[in-house]
mmCIF file as gemmi writes it, N, C-alpha and C atoms, coordinates in Angstrom:
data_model
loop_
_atom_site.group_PDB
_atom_site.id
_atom_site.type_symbol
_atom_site.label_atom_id
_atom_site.label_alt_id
_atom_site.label_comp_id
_atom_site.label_asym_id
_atom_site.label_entity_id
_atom_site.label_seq_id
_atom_site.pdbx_PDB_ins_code
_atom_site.Cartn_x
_atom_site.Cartn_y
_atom_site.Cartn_z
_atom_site.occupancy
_atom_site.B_iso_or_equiv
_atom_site.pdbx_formal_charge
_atom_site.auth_seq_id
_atom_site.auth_asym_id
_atom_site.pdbx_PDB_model_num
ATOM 1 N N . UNK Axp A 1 ? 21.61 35.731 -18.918 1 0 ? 1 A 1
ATOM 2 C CA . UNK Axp A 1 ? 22.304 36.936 -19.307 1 0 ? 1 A 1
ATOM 3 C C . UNK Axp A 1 ? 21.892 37.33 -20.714 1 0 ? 1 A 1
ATOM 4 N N . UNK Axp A 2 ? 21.587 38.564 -20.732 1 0 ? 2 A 1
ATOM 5 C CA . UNK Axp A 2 ? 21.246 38.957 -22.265 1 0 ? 2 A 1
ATOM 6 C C . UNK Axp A 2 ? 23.05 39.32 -23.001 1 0 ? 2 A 1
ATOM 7 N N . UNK Axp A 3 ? 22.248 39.715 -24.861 1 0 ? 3 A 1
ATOM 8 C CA . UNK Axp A 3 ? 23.529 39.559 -25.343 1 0 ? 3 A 1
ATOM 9 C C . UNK Axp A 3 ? 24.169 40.903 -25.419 1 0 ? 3 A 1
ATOM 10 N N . UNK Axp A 4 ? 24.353 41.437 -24.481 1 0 ? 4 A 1
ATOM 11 C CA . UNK Axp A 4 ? 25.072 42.917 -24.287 1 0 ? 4 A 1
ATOM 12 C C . UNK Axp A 4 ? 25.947 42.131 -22.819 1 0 ? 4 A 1
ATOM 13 N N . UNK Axp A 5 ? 25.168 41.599 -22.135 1 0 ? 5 A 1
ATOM 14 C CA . UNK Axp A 5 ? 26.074 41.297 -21.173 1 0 ? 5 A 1
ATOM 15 C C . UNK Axp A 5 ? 27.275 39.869 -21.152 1 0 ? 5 A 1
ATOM 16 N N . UNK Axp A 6 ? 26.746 39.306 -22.067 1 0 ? 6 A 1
ATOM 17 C CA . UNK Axp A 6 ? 27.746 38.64 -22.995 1 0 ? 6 A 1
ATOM 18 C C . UNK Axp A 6 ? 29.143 39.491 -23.22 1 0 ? 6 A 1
ATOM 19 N N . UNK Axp A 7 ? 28.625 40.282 -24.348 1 0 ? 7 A 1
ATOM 20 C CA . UNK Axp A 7 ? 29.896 40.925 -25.188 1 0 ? 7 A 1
ATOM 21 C C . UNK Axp A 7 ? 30.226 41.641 -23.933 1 0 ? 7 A 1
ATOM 22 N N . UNK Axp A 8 ? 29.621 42.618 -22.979 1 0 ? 8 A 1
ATOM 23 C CA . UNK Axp A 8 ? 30.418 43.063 -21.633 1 0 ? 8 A 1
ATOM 24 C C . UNK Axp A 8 ? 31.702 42.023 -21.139 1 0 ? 8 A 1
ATOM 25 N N . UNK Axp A 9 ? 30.74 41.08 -20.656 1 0 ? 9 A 1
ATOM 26 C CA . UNK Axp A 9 ? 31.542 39.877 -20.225 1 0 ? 9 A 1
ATOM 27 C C . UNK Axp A 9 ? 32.848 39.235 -20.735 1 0 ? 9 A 1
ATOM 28 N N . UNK Axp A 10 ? 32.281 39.107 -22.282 1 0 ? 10 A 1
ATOM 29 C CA . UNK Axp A 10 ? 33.359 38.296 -23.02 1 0 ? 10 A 1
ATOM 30 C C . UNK Axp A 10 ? 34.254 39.224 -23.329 1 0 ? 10 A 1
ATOM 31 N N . UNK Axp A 11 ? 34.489 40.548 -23.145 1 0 ? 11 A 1
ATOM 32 C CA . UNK Axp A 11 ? 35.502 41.511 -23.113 1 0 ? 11 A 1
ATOM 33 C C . UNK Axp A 11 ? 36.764 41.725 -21.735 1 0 ? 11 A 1
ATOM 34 N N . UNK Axp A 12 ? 35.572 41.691 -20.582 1 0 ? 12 A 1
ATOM 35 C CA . UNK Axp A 12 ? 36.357 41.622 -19.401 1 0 ? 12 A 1
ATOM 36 C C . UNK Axp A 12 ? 37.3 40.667 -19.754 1 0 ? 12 A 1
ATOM 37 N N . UNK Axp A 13 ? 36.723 39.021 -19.709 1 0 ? 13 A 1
ATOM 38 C CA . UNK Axp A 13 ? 37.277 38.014 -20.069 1 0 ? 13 A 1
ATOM 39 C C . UNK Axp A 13 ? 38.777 37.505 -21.155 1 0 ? 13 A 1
ATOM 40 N N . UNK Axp A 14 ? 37.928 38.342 -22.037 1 0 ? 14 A 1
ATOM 41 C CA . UNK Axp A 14 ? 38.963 38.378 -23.405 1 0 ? 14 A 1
ATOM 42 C C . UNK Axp A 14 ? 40.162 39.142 -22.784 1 0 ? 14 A 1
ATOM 43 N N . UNK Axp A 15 ? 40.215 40.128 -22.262 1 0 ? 15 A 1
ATOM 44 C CA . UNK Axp A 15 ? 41.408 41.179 -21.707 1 0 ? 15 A 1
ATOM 45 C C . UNK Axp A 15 ? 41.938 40.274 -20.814 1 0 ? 15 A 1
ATOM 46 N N . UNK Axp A 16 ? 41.487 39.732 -19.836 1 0 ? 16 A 1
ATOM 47 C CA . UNK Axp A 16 ? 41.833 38.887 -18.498 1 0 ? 16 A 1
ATOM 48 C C . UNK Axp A 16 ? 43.007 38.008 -19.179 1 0 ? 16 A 1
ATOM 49 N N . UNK Axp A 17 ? 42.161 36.903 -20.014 1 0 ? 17 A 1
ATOM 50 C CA . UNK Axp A 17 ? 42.934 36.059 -20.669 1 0 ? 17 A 1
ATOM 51 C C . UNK Axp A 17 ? 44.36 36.013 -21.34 1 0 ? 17 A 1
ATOM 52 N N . UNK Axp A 18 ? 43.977 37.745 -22.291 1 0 ? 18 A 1
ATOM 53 C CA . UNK Axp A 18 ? 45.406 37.925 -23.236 1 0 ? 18 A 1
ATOM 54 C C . UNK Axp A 18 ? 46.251 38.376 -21.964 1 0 ? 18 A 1
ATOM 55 N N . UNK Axp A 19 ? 45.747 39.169 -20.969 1 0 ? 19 A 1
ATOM 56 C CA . UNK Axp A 19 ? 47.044 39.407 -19.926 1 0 ? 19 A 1
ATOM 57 C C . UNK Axp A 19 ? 47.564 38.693 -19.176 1 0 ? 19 A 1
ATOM 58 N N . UNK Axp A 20 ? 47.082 37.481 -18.747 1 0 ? 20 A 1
ATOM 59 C CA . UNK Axp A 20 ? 47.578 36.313 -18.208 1 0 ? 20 A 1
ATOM 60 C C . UNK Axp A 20 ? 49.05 35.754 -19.156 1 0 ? 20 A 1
ATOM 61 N N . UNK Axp A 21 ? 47.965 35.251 -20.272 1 0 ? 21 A 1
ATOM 62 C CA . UNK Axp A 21 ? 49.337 34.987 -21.614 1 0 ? 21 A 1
ATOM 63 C C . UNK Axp A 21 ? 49.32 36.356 -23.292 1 0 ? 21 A 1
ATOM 64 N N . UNK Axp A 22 ? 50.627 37.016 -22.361 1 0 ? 22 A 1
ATOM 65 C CA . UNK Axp A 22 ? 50.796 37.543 -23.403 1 0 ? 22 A 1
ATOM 66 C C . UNK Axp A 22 ? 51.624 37.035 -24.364 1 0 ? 22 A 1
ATOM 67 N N . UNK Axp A 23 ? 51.367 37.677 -25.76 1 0 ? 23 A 1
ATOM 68 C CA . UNK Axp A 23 ? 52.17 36.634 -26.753 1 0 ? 23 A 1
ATOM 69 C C . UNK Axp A 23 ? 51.349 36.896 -28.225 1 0 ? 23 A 1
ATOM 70 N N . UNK Axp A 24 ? 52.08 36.572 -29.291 1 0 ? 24 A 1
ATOM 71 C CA . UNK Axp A 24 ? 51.013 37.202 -30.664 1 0 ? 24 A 1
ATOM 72 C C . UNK Axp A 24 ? 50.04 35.835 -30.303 1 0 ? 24 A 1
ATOM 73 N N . UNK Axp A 25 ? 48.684 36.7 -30.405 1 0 ? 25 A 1
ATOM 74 C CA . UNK Axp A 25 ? 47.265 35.923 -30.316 1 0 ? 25 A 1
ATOM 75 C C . UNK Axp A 25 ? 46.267 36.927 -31.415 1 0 ? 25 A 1
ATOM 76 N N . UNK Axp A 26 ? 45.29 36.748 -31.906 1 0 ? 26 A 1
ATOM 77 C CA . UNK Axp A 26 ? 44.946 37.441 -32.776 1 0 ? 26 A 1
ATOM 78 C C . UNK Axp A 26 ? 44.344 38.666 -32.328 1 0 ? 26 A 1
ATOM 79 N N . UNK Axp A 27 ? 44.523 39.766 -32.686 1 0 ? 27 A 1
ATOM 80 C CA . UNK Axp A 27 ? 44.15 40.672 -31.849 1 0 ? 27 A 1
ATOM 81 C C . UNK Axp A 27 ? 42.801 41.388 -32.246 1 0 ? 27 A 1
ATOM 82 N N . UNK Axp A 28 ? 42.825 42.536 -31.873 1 0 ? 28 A 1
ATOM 83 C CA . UNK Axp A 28 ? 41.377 43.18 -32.239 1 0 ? 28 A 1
ATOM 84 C C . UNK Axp A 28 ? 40.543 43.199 -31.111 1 0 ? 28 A 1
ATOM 85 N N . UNK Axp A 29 ? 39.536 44.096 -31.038 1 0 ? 29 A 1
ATOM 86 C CA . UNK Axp A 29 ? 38.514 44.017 -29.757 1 0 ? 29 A 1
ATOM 87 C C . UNK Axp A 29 ? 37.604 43.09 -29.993 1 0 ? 29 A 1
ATOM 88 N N . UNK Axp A 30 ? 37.3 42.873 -31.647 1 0 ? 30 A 1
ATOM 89 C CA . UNK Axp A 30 ? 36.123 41.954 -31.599 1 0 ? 30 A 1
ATOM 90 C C . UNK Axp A 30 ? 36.684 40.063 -31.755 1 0 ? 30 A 1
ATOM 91 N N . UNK Axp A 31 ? 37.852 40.431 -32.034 1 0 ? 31 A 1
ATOM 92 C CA . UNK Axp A 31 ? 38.653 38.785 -31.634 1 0 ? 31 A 1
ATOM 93 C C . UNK Axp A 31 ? 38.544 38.732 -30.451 1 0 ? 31 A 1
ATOM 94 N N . UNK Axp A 32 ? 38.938 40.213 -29.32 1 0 ? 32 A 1
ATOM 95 C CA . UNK Axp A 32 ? 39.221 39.738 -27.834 1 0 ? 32 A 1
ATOM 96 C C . UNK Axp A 32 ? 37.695 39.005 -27.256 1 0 ? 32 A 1
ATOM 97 N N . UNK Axp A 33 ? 36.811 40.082 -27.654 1 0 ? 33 A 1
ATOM 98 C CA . UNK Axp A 33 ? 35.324 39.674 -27.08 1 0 ? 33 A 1
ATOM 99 C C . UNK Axp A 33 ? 35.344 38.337 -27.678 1 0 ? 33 A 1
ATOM 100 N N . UNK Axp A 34 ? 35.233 37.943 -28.688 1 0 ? 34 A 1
ATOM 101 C CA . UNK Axp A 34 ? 34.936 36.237 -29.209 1 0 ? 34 A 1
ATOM 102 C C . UNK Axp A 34 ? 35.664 35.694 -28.22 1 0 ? 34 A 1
ATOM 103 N N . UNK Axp A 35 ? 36.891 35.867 -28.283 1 0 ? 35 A 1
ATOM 104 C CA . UNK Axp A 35 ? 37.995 34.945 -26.968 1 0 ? 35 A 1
ATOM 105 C C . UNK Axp A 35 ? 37.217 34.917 -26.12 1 0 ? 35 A 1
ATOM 106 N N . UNK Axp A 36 ? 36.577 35.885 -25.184 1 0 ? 36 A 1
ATOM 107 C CA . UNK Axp A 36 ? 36.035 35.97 -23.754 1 0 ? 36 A 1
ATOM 108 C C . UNK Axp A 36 ? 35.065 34.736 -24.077 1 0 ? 36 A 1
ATOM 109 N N . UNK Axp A 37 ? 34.129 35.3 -24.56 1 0 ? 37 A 1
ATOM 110 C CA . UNK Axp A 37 ? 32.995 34.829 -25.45 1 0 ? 37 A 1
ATOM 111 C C . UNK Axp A 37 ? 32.689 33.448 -25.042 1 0 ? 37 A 1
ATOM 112 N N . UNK Axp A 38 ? 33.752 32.232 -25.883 1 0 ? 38 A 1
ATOM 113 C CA . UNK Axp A 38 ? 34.209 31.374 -26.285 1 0 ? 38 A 1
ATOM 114 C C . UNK Axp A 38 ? 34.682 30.943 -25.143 1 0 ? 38 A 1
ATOM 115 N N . UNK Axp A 39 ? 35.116 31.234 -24.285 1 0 ? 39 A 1
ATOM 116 C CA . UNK Axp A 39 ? 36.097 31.189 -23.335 1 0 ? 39 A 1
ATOM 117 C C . UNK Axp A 39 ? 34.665 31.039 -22.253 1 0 ? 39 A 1
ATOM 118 N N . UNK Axp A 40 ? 34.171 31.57 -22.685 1 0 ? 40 A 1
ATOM 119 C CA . UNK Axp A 40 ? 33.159 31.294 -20.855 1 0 ? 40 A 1
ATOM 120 C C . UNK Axp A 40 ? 32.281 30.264 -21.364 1 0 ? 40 A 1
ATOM 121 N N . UNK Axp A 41 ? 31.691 29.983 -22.756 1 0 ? 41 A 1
ATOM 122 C CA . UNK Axp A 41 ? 31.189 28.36 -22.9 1 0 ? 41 A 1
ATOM 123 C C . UNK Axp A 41 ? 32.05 26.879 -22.345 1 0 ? 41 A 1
ATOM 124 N N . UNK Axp A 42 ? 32.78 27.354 -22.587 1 0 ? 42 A 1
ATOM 125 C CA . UNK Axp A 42 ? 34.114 26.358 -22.417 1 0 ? 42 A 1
ATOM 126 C C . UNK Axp A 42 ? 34.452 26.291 -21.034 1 0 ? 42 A 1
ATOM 127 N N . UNK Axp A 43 ? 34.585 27.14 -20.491 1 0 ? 43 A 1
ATOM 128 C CA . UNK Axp A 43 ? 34.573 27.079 -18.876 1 0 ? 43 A 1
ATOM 129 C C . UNK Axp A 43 ? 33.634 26.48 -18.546 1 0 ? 43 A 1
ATOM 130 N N . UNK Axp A 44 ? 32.526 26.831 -18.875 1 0 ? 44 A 1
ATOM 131 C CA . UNK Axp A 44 ? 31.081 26.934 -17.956 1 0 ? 44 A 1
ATOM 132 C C . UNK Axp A 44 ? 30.565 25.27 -18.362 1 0 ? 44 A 1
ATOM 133 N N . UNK Axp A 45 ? 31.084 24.617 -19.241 1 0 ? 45 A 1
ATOM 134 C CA . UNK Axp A 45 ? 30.92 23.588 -19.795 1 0 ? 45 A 1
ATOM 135 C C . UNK Axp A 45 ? 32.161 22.643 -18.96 1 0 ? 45 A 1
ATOM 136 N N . UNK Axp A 46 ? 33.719 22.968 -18.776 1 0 ? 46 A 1
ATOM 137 C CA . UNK Axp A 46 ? 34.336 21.88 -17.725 1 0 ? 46 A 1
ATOM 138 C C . UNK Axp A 46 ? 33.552 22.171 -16.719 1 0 ? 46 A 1
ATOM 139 N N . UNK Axp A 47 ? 33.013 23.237 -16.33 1 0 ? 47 A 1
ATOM 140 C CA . UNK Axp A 47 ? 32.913 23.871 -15.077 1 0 ? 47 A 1
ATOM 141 C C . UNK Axp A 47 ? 31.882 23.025 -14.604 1 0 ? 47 A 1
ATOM 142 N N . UNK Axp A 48 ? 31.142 22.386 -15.278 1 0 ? 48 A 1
ATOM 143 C CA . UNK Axp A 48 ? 29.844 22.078 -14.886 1 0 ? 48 A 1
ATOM 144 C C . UNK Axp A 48 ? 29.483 20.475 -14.575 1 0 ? 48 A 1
ATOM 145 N N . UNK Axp A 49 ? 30.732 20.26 -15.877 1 0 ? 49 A 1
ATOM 146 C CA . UNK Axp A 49 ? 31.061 18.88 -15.725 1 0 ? 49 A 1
ATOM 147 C C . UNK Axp A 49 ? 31.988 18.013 -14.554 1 0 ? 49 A 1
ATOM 148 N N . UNK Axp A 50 ? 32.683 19.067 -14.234 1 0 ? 50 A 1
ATOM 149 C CA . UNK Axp A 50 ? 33.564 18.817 -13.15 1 0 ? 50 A 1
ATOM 150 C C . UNK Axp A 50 ? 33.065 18.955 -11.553 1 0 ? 50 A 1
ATOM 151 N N . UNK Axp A 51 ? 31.936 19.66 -12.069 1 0 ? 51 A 1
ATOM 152 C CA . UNK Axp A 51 ? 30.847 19.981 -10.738 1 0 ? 51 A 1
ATOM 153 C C . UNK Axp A 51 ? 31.141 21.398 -9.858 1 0 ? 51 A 1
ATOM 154 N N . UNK Axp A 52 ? 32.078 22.085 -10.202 1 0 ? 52 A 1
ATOM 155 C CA . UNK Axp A 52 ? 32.054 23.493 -10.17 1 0 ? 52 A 1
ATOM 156 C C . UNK Axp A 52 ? 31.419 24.595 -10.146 1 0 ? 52 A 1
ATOM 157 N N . UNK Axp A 53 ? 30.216 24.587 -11.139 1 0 ? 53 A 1
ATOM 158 C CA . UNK Axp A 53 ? 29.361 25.227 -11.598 1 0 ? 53 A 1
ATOM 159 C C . UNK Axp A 53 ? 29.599 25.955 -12.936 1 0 ? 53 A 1
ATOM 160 N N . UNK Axp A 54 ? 28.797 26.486 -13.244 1 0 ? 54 A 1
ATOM 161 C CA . UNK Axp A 54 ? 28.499 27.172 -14.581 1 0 ? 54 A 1
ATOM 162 C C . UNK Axp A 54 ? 28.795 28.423 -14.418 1 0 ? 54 A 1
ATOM 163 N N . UNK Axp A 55 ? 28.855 29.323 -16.069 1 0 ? 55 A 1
ATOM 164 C CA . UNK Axp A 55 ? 28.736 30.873 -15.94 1 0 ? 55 A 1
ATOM 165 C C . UNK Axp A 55 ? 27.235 31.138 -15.78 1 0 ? 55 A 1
ATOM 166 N N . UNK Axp A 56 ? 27.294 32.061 -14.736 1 0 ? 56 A 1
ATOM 167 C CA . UNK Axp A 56 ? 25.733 31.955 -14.245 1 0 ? 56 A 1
ATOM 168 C C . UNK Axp A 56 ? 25.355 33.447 -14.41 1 0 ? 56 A 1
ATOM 169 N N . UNK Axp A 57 ? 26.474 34.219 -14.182 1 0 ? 57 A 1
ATOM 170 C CA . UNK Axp A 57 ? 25.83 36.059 -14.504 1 0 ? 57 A 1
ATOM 171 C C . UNK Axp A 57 ? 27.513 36.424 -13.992 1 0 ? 57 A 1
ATOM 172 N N . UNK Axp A 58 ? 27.654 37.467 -13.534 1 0 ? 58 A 1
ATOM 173 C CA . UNK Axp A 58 ? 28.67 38.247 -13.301 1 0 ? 58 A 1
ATOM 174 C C . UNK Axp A 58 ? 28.93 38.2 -11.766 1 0 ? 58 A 1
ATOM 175 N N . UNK Axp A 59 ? 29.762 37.309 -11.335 1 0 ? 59 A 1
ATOM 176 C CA . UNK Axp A 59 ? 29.925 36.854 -10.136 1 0 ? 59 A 1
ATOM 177 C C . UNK Axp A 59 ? 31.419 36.12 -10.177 1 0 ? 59 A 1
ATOM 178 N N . UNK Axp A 60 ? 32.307 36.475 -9.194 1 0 ? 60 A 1
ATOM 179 C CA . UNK Axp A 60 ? 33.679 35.9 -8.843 1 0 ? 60 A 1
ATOM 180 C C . UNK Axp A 60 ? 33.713 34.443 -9.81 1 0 ? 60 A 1
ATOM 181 N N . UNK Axp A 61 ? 33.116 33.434 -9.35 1 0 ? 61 A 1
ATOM 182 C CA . UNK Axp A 61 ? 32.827 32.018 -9.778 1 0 ? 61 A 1
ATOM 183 C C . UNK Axp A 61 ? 33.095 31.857 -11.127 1 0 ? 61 A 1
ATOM 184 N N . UNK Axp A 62 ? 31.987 32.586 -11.766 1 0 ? 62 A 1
ATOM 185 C CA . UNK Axp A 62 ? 31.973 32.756 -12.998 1 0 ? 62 A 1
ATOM 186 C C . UNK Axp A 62 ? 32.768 33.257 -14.13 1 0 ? 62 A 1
ATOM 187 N N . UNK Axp A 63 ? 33.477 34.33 -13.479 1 0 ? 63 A 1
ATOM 188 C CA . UNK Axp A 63 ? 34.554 35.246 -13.807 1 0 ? 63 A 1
ATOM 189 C C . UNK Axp A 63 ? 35.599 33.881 -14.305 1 0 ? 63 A 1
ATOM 190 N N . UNK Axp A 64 ? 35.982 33.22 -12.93 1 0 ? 64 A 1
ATOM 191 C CA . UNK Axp A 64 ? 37.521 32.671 -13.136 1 0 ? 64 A 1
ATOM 192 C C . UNK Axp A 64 ? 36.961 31.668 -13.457 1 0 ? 64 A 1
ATOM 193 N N . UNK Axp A 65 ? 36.019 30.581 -13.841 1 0 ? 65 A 1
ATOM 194 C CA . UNK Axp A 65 ? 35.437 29.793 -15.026 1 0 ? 65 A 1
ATOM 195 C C . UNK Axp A 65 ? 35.951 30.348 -16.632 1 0 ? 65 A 1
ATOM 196 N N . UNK Axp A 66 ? 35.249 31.473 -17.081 1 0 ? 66 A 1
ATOM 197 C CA . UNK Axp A 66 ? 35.442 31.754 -18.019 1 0 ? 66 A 1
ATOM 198 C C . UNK Axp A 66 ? 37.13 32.205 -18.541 1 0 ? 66 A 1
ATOM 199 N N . UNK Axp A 67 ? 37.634 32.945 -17.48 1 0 ? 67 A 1
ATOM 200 C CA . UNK Axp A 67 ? 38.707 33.584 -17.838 1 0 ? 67 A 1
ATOM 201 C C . UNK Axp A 67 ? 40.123 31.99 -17.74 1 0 ? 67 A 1
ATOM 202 N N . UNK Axp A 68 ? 39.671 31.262 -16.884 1 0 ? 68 A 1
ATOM 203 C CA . UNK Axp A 68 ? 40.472 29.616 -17.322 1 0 ? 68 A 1
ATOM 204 C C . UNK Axp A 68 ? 40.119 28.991 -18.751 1 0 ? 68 A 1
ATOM 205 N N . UNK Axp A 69 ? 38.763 29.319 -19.033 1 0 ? 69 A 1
ATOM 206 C CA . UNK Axp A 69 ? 38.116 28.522 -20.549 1 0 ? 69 A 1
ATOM 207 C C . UNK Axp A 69 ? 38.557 29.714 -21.498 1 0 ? 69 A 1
ATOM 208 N N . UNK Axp A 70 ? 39.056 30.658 -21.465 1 0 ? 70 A 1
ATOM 209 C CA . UNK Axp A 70 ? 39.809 31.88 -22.51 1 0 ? 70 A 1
ATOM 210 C C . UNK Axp A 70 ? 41.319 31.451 -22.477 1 0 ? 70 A 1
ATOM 211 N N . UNK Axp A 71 ? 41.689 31.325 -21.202 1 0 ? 71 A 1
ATOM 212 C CA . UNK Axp A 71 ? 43.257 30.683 -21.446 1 0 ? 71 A 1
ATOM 213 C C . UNK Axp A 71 ? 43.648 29.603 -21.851 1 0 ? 71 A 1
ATOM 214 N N . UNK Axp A 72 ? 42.642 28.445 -21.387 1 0 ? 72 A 1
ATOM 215 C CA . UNK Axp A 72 ? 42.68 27.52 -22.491 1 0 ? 72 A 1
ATOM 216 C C . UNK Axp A 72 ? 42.555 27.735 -23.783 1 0 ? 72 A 1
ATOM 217 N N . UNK Axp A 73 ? 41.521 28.09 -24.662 1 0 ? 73 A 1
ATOM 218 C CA . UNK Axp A 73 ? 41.516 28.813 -25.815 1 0 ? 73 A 1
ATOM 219 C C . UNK Axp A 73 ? 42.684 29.106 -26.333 1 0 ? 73 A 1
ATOM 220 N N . UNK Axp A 74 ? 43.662 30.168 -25.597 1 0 ? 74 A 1
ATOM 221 C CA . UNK Axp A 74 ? 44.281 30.701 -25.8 1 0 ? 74 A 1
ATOM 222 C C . UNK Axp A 74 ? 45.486 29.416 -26.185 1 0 ? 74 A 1
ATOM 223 N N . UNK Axp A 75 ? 45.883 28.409 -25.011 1 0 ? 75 A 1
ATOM 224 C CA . UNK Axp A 75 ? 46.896 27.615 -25.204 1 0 ? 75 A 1
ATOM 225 C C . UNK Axp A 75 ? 46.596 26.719 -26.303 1 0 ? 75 A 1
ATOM 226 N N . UNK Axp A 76 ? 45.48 26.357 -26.143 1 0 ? 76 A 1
ATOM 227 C CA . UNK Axp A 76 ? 45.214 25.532 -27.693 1 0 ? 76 A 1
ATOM 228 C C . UNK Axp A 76 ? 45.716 25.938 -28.72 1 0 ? 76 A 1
ATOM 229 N N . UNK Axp A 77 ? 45.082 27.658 -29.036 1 0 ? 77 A 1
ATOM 230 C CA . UNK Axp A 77 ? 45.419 28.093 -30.365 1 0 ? 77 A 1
ATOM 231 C C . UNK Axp A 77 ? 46.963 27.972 -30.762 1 0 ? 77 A 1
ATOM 232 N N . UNK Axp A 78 ? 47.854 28.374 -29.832 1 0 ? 78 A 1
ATOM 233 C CA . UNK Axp A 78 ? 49.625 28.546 -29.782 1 0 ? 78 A 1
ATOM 234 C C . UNK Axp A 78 ? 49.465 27.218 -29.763 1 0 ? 78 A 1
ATOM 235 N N . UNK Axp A 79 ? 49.322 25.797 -29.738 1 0 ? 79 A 1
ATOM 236 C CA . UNK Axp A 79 ? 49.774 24.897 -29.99 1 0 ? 79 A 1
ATOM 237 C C . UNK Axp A 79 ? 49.566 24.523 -31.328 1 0 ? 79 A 1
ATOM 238 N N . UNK Axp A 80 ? 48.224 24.57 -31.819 1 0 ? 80 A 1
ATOM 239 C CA . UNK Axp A 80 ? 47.889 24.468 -33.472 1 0 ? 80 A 1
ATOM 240 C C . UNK Axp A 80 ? 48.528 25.607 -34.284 1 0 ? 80 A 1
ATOM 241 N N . UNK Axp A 81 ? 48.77 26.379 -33.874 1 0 ? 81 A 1
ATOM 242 C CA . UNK Axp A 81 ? 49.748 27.142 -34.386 1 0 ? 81 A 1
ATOM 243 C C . UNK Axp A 81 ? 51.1 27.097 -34.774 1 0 ? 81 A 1
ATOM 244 N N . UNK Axp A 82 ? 51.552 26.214 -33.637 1 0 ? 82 A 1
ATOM 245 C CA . UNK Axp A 82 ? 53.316 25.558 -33.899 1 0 ? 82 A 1
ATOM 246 C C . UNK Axp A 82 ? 53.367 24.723 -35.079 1 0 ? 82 A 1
């Protein structure tokens, strides 16, 4: 994936994520894209390890990889946060 389809991606993602858990998270479009971002290494990394597969391009699979590795993200941060 080139890096336009990244930031595409890590936007879908980033939105997916904050609407799952809403709640103060840092906001902004270019925090949300990092979230996505961030969020699909992290997926694509249990994902791969767990034998799942990876983020591979823009495909169902991949989608809910990343958008689980954004909500994680997400729960981490609200815990270091408390």
């Amino acid at each position: 994936m080139g890096i336009l389809s990244w930031i595409i991606m890590g936007l879908i993602v980033g939105v997916l994520a904050k609407f799952i858990m809403p709640g103060k998270d840092p906001g902004g479009i270019i925090i949300t894209i990092l979230i996505g971002i961030a969020g699909a290494f992290v997926g694509g990394f249990i994902g791969s390890f767990l034998g799942l597969g990876a983020v591979t391009g823009f495909n169902i699979g991949s989608l809910l990889l990343a958008v689980g590795g954004a909500v994680l993200l997400l729960i981490l941060y609200r815990m270091i946060k408390k």
